[in-house]
C-alpha positions in Angstrom: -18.4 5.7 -15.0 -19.1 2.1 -14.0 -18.5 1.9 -10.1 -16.7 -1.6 -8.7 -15.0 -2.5 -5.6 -11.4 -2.7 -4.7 -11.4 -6.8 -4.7 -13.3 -6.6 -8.2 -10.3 -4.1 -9.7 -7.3 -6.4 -8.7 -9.1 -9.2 -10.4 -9.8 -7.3 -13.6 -6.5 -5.9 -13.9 -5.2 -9.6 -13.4 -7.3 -11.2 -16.3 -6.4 -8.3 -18.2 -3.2 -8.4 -18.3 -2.7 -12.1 -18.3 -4.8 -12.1 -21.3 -2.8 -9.1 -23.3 0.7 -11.0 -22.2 1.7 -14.3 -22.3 4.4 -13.6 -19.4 2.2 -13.0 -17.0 0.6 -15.3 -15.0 -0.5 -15.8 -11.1 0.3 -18.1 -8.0 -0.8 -18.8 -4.6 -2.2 -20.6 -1.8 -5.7 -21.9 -2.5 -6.2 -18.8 -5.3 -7.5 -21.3 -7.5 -11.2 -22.9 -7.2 -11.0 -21.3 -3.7 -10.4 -17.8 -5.1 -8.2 -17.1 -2.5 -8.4 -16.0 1.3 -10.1 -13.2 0.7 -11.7 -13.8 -3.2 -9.7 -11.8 -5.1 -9.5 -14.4 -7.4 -12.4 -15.6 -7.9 -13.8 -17.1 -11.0 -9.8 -16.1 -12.6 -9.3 -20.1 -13.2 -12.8 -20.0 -15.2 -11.4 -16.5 -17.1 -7.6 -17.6 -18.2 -7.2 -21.1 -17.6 -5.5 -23.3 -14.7 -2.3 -22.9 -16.2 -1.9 -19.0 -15.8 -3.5 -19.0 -12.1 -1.3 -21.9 -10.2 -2.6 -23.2 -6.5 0.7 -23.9 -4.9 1.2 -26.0 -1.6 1.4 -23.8 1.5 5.0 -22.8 1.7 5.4 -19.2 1.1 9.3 -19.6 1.1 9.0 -22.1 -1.2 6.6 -20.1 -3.4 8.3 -17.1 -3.1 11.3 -18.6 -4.6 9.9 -20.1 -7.6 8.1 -16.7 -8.0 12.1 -14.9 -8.3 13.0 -17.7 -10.2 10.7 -17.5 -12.6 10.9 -13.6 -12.9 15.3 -14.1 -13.8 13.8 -16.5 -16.2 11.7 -13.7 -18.4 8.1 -14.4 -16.9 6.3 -11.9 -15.1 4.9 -13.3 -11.6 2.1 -12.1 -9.1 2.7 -13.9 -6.3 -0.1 -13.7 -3.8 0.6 -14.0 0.4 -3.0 -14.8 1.9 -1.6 -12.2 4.6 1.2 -9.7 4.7 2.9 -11.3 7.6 4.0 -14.0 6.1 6.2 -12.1 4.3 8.3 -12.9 6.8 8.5 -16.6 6.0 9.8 -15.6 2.7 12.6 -13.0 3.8 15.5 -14.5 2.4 13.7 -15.2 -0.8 12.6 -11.5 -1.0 14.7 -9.5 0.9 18.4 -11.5 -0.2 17.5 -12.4 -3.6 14.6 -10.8 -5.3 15.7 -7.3 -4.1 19.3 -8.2 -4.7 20.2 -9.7 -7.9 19.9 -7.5 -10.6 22.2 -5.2 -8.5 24.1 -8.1 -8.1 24.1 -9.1 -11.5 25.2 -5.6 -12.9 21.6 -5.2 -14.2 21.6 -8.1 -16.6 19.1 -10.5 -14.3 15.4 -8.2 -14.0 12.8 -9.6 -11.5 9.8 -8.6 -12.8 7.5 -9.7 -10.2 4.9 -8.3 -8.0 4.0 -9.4 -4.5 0.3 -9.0 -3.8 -0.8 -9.3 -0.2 -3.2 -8.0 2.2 -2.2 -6.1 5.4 -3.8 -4.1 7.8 -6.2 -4.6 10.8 -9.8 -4.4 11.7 -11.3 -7.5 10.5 -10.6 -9.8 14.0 -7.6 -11.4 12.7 -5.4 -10.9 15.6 -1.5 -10.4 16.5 -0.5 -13.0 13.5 -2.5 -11.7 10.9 -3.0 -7.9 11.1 0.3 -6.5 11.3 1.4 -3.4 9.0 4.7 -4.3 7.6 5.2 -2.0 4.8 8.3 -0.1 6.8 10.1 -3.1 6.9 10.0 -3.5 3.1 11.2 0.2 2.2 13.8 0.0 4.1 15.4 -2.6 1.7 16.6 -1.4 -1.4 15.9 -3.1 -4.5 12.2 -3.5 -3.8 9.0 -0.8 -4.5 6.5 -0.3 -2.3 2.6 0.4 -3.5 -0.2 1.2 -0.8 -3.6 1.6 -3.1 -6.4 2.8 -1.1 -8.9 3.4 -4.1 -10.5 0.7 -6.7 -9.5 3.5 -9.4 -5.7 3.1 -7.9 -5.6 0.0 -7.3 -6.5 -1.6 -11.0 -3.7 1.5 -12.0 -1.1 0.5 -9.8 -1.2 -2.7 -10.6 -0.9 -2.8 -13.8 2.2 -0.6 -13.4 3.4 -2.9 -10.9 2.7 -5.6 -13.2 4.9 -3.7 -15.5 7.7 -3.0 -13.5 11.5 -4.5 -14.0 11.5 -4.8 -10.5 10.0 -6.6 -7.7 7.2 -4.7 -6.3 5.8 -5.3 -2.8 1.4 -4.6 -3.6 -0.3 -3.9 -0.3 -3.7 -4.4 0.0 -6.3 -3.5 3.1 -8.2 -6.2 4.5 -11.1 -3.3 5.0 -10.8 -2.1 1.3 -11.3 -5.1 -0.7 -15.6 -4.3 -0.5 -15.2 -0.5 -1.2 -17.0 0.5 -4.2 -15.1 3.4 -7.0 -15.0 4.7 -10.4 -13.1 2.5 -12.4 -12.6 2.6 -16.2 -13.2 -0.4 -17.9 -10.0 -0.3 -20.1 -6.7 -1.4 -19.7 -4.5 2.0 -17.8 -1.6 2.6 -15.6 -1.1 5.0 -12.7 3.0 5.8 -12.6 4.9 4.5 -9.4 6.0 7.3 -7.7 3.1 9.7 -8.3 0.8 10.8 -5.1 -2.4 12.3 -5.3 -4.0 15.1 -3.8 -6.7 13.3 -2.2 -8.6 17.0 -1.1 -7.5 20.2 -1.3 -7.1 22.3 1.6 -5.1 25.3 3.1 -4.8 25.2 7.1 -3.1 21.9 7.4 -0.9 19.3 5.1 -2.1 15.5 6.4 0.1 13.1 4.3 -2.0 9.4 5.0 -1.8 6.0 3.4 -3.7 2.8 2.6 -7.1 2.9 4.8 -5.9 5.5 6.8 -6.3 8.1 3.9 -10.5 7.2 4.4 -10.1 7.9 8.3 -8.6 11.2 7.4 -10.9 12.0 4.4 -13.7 11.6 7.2 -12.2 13.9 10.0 -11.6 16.4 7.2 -15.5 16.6 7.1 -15.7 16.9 10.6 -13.2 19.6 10.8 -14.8 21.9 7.0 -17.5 22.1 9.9 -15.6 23.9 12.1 -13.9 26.1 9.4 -10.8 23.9 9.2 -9.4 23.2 5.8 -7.0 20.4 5.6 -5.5 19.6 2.8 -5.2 15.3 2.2 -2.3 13.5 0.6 -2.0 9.8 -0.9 1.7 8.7 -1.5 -0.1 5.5 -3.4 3.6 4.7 -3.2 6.2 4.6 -0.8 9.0 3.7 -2.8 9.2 5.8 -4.6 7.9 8.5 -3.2 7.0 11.4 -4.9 8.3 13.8 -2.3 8.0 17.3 -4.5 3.5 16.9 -4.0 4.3 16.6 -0.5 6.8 19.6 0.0 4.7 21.8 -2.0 1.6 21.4 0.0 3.5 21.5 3.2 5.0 24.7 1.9 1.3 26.1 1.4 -0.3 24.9 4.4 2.5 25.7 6.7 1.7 22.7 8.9 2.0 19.3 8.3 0.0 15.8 10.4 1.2 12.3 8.6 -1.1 9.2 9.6 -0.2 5.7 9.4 -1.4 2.5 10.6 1.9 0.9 11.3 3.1 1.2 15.0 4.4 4.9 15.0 8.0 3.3 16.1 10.2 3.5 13.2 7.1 3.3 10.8 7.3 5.3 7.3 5.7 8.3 8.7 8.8 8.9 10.3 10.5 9.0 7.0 7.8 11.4 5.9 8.5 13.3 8.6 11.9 13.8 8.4 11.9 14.4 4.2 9.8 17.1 5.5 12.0 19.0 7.7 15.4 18.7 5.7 13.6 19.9 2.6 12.6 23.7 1.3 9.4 22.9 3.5 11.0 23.3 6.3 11.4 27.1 6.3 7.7 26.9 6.0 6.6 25.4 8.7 4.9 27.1 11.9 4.5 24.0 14.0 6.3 20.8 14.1 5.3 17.9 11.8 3.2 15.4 14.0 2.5 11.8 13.3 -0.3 10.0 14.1 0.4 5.9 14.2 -0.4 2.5 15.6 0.0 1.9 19.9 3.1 -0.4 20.4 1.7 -3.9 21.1 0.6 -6.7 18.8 -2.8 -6.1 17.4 -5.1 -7.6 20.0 -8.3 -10.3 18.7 -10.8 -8.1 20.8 -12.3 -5.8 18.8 -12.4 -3.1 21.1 -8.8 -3.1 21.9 -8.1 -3.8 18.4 -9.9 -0.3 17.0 -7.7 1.3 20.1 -4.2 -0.1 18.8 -4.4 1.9 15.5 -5.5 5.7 14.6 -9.1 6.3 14.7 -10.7 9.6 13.0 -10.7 10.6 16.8 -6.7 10.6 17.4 -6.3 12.2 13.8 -9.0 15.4 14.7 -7.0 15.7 17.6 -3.5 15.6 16.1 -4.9 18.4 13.8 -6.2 20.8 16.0 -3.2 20.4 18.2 -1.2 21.2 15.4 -3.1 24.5 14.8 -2.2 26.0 18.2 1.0 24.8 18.6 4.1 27.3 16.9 7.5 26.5 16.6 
């Protein structure tokens, strides 16, 4: 199979499905000649015409509105945020009325639209452009929440994204857009809702998303050496999350580590967590379920104190072990 990266799967899925469906089309700041902060849409103008990728002023309320307006209207948006904290200039937009209407509208209004953006830290973009949102954006019903962390999943779950009646919030890792994967050249779709067993292991259950599912694949080499099997989990999504692949490790392993980026206050590990312990898996477990996430402080511009505000393969070889001599 072909390999591309990450960056070069988005855009194919994009041109793909613009092409196969006259609905579909994109918008964004400087996504046109530009091809976007980080070139994810590059060369698309050339592909499908300035007409289906729109360069919008830089006003992501503003954008974000006419993305939900066109979506009750019938077409099928991809809105793209050059970073994922600005989702928070469009919360009303997203949170009050994308998420909101069809409820609102006794299911007669869809919003089929997807919000692409990057999140994440590591590449030197500081406090203002680092931050891990995606908890923030479960917690709001209405909205579905996608964490790729493969090329192969990422062309997948967008075009089920893409495909959705609903708004879907697409998270992307800054770090990720240059890794290289198998990715089929033809159109397919990975189901929303459907994790992946990442490795297969027996001593210990660690549930991981985005780029921390690479930092974990890495300390489980680390710890094969040391006659440590752990067993590695990808969500893919977190709403909805496809909690029976995750209770039926747990319930195998009998120990469970989830690692996140986020900071570990109130982040989605904690949700993972606690599904955990008030399922069947529970019963099963000989040590508490640990989490590994982010230190509690804006994500510094040094680059040393950066790699120290989020989990390193480091913290998560250490979470493991210590989860292997502790017993409840």
């Amino acid at each position: 199979m072909r390999k591309i990266t990450y960056a070069e799967a988005l855009r194919e899925t994009m041109i793909q499905e613009i092409k196969a469906n006259k609905d579909v089309y994109i918008l964004g700041e400087d996504i046109g000649i530009y091809g976007g902060a980080f070139g994810v849409t590059n060369g698309m103008v050339e592909e499908v015409g300035p007409e289906k990728v729109l360069n919008t002023p830089i006003s992501e309320a503003a954008i974000s509105g006419l993305a939900v307006g066109s979506a009750l209207t019938g077409m099928r948006p991809i809105l793209e945020l050059q970073f994922s904290d600005f989702i928070t200039i469009a919360m009303d937009q997203i949170v009050n009325q994308a998420a909101k209407l069809r409820y609102m509208n006794g299911g007669k209004g869809m919003i089929p639209m997807v919000v692409r953006t990057p999140g994440g830290s590591g590449a030197g973009f500081a406090a203002q452009h680092s931050q891990s949102l995606e908890a923030w954006m479960t917690h709001i019903p209405g909205l579905k929440v996608v964490q790729p962390s493969t090329p192969y999943d990422a062309k997948g779950l967008l075009k089920a994204a893409i495909d959705d009646n609903n708004p879907v919030i697409f998270y992307e890792h800054k770090l990720l857009y240059g890794q290289v994967g198998d990715v089929p050249e033809e159109r397919y779709s990975i189901p929303l809702g459907e994790a992946d067993i990442k490795r297969e292991g027996s001593d210990v259950t660690v549930v991981a998303t985005s780029m921390m599912v690479h930092r974990v694949l890495q300390a489980a080499e680390e710890l094969e050496k040391e006659g440590i099997s752990i067993e590695v989990i990808d969500p893919r999504t977190l709403v909805p999350l496809d909690i029976k692949t995750i209770v039926e490790s747990v319930k195998k392993t009998s120990r469970a580590v989830v690692v996140y980026e986020a900071v570990q206050r109130g982040g989605y590990g904690a949700e993972i967590a606690s599904i955990i312990n008030e399922s069947e898996a529970f019963d099963y477990l000989d040590a508490p379920v640990t989490r590994v996430g982010g230190k509690p402080v804006p994500i510094p511009y040094n680059p040393k104190l950066e790699e120290k505000a989020v989990p390193q393969v480091e913290d998560i070889l250490k979470a493991v072990k210590s989860t292997l001599i502790t017993h409840v």
